[in-house]
PDB file of N, CA, C and O in Angstrom:
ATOM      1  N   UNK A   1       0.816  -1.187   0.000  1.00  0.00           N
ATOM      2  CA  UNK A   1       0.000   0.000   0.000  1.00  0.00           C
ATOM      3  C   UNK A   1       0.867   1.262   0.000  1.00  0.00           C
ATOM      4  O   UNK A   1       0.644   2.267  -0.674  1.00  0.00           O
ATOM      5  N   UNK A   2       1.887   1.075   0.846  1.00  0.00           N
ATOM      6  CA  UNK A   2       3.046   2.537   0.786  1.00  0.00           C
ATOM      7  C   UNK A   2       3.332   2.979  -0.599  1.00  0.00           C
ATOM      8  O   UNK A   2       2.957   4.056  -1.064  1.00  0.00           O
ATOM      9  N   UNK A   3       4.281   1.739  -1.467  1.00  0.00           N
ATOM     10  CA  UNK A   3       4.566   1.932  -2.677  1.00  0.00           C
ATOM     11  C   UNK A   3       3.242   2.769  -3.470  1.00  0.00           C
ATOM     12  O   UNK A   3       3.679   3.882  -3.765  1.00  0.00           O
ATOM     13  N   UNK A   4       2.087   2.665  -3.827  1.00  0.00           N
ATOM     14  CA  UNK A   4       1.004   2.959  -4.338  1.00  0.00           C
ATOM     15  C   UNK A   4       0.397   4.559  -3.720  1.00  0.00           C
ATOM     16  O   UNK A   4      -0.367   5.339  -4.289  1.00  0.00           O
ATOM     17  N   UNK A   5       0.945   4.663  -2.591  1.00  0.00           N
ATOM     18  CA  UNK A   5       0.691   5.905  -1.628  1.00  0.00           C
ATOM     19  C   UNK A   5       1.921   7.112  -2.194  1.00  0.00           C
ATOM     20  O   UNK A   5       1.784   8.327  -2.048  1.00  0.00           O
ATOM     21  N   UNK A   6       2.850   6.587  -2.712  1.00  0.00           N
ATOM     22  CA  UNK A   6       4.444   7.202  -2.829  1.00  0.00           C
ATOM     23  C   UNK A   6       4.542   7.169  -4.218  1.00  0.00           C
ATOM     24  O   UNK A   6       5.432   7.876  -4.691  1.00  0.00           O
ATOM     25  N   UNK A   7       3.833   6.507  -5.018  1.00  0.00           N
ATOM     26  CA  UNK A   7       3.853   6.802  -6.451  1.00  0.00           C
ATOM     27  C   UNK A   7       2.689   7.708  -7.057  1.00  0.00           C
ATOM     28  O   UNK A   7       2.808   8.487  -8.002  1.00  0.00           O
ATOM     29  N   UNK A   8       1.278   7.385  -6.148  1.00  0.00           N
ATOM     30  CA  UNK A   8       0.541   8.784  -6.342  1.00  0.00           C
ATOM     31  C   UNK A   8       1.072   9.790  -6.266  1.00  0.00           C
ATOM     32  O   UNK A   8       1.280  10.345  -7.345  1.00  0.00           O
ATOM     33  N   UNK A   9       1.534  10.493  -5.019  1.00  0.00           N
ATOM     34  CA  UNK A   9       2.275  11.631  -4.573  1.00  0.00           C
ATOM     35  C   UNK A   9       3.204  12.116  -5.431  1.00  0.00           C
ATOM     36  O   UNK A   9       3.183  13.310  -5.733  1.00  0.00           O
ATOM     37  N   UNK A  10       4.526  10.906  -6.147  1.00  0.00           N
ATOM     38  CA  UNK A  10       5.092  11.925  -7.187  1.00  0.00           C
ATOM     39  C   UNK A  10       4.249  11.706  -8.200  1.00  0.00           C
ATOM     40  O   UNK A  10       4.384  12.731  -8.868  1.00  0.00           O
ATOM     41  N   UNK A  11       3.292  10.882  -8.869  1.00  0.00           N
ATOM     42  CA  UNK A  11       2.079  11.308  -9.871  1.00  0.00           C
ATOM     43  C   UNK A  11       2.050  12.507  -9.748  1.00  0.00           C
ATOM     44  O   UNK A  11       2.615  13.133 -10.645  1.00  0.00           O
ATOM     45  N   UNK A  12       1.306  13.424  -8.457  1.00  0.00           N
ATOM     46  CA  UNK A  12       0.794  14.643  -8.306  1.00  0.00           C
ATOM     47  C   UNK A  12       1.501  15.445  -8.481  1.00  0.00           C
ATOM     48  O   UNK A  12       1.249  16.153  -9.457  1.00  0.00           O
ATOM     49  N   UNK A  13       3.051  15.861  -7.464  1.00  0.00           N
ATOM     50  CA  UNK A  13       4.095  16.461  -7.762  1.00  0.00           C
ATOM     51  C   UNK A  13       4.182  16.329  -9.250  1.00  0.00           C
ATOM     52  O   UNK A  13       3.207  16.862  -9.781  1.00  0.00           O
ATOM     53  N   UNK A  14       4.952  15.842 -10.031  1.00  0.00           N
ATOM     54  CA  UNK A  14       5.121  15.562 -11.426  1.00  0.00           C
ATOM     55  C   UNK A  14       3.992  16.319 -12.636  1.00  0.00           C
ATOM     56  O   UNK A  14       4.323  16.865 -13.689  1.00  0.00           O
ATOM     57  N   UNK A  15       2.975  16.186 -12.235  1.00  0.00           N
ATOM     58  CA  UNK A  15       1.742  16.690 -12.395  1.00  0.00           C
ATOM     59  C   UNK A  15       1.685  18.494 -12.313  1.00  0.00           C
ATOM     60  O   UNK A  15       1.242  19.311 -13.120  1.00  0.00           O
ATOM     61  N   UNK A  16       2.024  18.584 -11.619  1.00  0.00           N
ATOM     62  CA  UNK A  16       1.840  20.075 -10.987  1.00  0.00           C
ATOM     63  C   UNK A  16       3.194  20.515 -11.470  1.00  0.00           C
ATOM     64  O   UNK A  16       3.123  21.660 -11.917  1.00  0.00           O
ATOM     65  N   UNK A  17       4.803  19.834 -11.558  1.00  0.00           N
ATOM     66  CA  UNK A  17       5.453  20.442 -12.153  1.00  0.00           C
ATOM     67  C   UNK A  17       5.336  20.705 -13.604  1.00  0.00           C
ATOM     68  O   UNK A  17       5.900  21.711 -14.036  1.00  0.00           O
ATOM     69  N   UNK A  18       4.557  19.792 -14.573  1.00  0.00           N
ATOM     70  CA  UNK A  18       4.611  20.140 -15.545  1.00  0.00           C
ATOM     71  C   UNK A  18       3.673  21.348 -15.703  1.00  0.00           C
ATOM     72  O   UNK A  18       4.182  22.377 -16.147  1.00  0.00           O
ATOM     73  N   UNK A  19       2.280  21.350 -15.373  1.00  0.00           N
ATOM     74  CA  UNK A  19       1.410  22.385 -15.276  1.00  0.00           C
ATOM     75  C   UNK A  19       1.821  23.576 -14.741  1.00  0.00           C
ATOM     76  O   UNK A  19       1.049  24.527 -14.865  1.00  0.00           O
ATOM     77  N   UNK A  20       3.080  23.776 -14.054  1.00  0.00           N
ATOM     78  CA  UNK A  20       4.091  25.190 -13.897  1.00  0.00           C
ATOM     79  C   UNK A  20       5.041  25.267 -14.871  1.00  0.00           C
ATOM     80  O   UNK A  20       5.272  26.471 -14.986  1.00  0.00           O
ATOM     81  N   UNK A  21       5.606  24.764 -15.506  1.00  0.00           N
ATOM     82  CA  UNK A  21       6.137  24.818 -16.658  1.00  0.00           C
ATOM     83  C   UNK A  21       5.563  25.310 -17.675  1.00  0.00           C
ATOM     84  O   UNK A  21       6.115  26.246 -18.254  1.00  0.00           O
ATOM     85  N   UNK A  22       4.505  24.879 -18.070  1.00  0.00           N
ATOM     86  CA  UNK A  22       3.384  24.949 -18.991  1.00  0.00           C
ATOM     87  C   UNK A  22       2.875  26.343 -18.888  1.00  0.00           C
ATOM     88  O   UNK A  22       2.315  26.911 -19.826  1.00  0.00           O
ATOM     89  N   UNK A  23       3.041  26.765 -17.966  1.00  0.00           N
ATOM     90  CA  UNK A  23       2.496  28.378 -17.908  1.00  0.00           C
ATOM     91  C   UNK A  23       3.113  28.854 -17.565  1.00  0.00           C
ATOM     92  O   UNK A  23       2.648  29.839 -16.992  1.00  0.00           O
ATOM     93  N   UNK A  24       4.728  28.742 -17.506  1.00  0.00           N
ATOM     94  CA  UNK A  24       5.723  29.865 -17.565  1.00  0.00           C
ATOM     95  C   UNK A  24       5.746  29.977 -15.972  1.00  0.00           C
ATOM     96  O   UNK A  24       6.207  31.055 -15.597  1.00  0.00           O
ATOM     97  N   UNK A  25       5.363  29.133 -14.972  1.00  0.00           N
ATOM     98  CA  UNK A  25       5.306  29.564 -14.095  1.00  0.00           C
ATOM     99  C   UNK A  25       6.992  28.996 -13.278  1.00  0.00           C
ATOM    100  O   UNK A  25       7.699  28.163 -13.844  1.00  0.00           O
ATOM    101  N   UNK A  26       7.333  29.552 -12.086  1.00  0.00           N
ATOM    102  CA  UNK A  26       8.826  28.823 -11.609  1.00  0.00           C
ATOM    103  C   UNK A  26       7.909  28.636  -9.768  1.00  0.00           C
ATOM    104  O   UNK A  26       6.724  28.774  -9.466  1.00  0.00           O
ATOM    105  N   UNK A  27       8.917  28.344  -9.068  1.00  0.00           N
ATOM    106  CA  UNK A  27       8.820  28.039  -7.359  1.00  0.00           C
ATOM    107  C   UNK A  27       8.821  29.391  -7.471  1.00  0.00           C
ATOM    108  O   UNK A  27       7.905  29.407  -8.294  1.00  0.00           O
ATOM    109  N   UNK A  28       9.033  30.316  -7.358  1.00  0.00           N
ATOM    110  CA  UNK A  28       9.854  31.888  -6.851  1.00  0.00           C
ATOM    111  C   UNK A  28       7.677  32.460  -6.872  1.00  0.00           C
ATOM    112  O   UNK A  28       7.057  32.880  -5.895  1.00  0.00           O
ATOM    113  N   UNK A  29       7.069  32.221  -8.401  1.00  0.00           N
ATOM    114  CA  UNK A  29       5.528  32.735  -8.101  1.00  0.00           C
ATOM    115  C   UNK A  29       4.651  32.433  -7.269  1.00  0.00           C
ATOM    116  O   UNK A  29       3.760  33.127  -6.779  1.00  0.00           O
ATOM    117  N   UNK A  30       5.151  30.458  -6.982  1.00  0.00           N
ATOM    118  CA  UNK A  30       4.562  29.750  -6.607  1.00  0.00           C
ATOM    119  C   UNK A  30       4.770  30.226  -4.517  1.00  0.00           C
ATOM    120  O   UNK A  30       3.817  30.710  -3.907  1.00  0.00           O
ATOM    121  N   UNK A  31       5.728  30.027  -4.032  1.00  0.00           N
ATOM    122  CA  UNK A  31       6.066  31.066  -3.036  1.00  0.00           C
ATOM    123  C   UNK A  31       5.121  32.417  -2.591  1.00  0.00           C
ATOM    124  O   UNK A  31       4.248  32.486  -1.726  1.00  0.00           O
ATOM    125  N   UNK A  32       5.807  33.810  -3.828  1.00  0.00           N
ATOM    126  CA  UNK A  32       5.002  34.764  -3.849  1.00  0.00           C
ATOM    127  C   UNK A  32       3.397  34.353  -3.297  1.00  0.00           C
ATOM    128  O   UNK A  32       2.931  34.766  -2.235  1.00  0.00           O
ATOM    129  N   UNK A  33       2.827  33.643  -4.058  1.00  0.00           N
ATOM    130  CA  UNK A  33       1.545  33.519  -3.628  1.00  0.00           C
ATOM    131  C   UNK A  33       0.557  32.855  -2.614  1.00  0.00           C
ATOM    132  O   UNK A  33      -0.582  33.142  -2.243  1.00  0.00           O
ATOM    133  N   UNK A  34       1.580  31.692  -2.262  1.00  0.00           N
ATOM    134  CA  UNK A  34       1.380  31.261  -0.824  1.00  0.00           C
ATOM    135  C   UNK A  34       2.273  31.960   0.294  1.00  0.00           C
ATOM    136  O   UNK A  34       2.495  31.439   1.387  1.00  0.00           O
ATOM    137  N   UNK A  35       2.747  33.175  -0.098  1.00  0.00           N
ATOM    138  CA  UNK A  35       3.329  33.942   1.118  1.00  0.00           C
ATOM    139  C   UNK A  35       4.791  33.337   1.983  1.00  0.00           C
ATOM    140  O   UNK A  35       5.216  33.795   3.044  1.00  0.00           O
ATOM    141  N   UNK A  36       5.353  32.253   1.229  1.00  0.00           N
ATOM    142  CA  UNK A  36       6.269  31.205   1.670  1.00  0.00           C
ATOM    143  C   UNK A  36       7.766  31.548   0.935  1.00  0.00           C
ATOM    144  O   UNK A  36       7.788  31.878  -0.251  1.00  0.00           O
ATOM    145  N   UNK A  37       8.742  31.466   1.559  1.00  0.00           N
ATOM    146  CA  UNK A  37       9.746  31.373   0.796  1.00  0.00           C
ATOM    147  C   UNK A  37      10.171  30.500  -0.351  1.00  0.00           C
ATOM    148  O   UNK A  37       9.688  29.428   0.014  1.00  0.00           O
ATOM    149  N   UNK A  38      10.746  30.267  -1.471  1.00  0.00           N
ATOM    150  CA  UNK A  38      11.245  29.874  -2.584  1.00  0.00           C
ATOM    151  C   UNK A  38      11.964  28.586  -2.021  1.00  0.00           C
ATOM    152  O   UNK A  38      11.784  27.446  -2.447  1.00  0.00           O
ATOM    153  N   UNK A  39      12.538  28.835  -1.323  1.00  0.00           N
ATOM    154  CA  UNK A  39      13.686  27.452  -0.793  1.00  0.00           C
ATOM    155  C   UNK A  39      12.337  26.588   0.256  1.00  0.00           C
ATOM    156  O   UNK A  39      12.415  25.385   0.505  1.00  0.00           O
ATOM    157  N   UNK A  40      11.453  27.261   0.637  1.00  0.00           N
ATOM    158  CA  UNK A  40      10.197  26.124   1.171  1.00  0.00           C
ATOM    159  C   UNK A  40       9.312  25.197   0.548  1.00  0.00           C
ATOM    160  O   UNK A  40       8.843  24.110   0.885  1.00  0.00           O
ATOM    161  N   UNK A  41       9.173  26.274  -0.924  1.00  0.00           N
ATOM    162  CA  UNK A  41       8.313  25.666  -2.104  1.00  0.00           C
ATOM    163  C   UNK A  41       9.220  24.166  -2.485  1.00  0.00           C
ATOM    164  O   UNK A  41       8.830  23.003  -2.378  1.00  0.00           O
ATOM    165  N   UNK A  42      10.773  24.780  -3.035  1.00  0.00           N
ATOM    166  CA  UNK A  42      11.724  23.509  -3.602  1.00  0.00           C
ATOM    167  C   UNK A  42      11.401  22.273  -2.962  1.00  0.00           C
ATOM    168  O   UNK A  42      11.084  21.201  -3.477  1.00  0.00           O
ATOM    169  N   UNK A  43      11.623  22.817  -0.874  1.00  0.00           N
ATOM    170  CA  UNK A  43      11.411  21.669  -0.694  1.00  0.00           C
ATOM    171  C   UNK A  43      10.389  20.613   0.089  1.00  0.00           C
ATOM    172  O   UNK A  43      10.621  19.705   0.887  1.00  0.00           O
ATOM    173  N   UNK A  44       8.853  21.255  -0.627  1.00  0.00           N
ATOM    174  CA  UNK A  44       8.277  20.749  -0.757  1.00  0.00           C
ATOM    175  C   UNK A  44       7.996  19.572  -1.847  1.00  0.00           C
ATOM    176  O   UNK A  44       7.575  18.426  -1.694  1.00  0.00           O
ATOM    177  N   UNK A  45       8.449  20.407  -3.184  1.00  0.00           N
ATOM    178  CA  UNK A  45       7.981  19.490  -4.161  1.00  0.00           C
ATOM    179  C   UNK A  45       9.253  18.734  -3.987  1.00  0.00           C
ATOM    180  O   UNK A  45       9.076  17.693  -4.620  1.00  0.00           O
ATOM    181  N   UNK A  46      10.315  18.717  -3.516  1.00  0.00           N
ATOM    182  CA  UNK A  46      11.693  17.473  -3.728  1.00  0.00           C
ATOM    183  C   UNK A  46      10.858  16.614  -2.351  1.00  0.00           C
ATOM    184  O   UNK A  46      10.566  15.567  -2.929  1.00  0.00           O
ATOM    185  N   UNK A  47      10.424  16.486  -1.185  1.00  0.00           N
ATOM    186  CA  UNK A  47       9.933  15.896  -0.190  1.00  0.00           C
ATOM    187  C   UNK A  47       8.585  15.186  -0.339  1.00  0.00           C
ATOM    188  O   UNK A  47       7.994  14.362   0.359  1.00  0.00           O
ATOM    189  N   UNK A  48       8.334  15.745  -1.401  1.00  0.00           N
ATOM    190  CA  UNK A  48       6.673  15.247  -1.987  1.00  0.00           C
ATOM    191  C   UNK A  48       5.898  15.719  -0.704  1.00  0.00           C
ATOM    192  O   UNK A  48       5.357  14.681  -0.324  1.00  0.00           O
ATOM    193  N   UNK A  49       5.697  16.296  -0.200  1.00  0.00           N
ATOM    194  CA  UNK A  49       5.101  17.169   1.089  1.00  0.00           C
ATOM    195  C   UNK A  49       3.827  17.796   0.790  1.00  0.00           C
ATOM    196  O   UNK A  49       3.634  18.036   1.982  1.00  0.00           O
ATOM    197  N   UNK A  50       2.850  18.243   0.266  1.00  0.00           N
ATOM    198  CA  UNK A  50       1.984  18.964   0.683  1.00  0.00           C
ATOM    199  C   UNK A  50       0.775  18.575   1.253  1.00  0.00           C
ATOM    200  O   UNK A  50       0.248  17.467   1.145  1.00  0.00           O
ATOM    201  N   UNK A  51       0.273  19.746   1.995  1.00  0.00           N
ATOM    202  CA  UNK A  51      -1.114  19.490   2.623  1.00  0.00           C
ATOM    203  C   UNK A  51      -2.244  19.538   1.213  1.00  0.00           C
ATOM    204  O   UNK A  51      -1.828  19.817   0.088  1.00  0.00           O
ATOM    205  N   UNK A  52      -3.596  19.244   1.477  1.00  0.00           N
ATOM    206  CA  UNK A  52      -4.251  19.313   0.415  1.00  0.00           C
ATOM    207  C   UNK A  52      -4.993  20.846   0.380  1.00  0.00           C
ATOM    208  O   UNK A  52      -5.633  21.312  -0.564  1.00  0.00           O
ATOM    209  N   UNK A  53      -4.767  21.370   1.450  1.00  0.00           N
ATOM    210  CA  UNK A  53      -4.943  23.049   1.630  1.00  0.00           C
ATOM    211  C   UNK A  53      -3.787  23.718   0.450  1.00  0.00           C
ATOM    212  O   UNK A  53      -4.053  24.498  -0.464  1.00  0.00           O
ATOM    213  N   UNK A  54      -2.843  23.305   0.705  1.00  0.00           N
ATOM    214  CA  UNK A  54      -1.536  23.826  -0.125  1.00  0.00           C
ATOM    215  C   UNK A  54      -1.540  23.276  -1.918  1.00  0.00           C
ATOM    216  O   UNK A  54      -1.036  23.896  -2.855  1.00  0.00           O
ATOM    217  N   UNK A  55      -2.043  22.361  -1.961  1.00  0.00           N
ATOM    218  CA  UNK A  55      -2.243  21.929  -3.233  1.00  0.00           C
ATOM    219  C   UNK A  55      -3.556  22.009  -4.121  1.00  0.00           C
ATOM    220  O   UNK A  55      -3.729  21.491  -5.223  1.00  0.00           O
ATOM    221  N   UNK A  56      -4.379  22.728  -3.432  1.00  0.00           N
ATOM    222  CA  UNK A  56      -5.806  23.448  -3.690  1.00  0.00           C
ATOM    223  C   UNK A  56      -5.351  24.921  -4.114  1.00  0.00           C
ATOM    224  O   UNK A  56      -5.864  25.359  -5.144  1.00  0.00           O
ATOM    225  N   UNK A  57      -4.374  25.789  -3.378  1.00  0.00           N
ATOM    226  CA  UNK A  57      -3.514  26.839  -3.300  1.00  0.00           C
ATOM    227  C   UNK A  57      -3.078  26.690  -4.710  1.00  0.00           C
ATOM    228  O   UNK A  57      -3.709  27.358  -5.530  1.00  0.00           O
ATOM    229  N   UNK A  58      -2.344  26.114  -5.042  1.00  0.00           N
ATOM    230  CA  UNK A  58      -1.540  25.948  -6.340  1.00  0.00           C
ATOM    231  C   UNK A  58      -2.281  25.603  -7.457  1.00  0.00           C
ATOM    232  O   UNK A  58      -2.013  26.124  -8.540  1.00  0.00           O
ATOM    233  N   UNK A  59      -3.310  24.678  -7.331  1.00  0.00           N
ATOM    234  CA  UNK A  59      -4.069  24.394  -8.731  1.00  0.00           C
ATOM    235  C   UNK A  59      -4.739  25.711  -8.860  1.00  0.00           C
ATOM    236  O   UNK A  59      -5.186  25.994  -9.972  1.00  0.00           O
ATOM    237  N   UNK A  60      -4.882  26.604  -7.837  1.00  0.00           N
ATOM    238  CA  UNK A  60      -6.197  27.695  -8.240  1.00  0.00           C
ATOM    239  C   UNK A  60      -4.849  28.703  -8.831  1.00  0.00           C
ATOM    240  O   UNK A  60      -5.128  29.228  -9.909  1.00  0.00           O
ATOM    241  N   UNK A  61      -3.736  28.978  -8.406  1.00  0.00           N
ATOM    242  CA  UNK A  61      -2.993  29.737  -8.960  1.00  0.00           C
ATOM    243  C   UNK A  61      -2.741  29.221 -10.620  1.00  0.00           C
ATOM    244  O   UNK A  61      -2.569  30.002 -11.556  1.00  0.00           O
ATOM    245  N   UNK A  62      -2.757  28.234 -10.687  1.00  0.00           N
ATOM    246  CA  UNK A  62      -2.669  27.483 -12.192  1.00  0.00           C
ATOM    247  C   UNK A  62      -4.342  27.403 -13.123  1.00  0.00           C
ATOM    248  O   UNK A  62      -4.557  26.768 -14.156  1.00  0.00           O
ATOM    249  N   UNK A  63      -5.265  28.213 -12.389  1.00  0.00           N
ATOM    250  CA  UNK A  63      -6.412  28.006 -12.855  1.00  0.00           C
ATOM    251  C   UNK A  63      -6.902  26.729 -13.005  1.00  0.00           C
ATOM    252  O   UNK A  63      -7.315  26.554 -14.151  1.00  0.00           O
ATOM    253  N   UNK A  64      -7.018  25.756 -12.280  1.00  0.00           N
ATOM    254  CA  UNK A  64      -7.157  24.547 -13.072  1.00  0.00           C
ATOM    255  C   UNK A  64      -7.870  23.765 -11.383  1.00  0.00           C
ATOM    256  O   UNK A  64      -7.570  24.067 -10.228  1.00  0.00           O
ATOM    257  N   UNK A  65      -8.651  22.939 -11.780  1.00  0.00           N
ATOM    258  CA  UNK A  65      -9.347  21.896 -10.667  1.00  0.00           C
ATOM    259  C   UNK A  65      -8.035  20.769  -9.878  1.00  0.00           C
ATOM    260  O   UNK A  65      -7.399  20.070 -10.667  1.00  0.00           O
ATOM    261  N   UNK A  66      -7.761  20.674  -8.636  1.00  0.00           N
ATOM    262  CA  UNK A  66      -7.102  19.850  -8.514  1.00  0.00           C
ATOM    263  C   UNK A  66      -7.113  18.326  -8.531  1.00  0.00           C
ATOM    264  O   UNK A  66      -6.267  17.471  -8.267  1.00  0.00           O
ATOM    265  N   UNK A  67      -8.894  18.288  -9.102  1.00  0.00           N
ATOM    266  CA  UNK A  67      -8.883  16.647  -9.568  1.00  0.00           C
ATOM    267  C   UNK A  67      -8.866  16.542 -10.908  1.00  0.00           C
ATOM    268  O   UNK A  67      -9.411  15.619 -11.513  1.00  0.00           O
ATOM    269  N   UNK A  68      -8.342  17.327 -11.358  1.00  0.00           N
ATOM    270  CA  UNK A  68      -8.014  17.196 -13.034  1.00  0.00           C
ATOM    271  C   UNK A  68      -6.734  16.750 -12.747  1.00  0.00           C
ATOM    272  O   UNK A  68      -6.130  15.971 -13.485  1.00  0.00           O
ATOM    273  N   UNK A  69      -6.231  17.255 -11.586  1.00  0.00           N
ATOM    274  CA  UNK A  69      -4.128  17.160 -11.756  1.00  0.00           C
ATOM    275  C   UNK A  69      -4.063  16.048 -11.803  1.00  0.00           C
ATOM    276  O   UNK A  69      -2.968  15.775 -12.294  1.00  0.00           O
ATOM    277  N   UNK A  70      -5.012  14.514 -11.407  1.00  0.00           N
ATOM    278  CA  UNK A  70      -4.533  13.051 -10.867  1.00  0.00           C
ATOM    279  C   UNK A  70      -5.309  12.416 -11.621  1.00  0.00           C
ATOM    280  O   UNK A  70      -5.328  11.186 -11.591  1.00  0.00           O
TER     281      UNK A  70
END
């Protein structure tokens, strides 16, 4: 069940990095807009870390539903 728990998660990560790419976006906006430093954002997405508060945060900055991301 872990393995399957840990391959969703970078699914999502992976997911969300391309959809910042895709719109020109970097960590440095992604930061700006959750009010967080740049080196917190990195290491979130390298830790596969977020809350689903924080990843609701980011799909709305990307315009986009966060059950489209998975």
């Amino acid at each position: 069940m872990l393995v399957r728990t840990m391959a969703d998660a970078e699914g999502l990560v992976n997911a969300l990095k391309r959809l910042l790419k895709g719109a020109g976006m970097t960590y440095a906006d992604v930061a700006v807009h959750l009010l967080v430093s740049e080196s917190t954002v990195k290491r979130w997405f390298a830790d596969r870390n977020f809350s689903l508060q924080r990843v609701d945060v980011i799909c709305e900055l990307l315009c986009v539903e966060w059950h489209d991301v998975i």
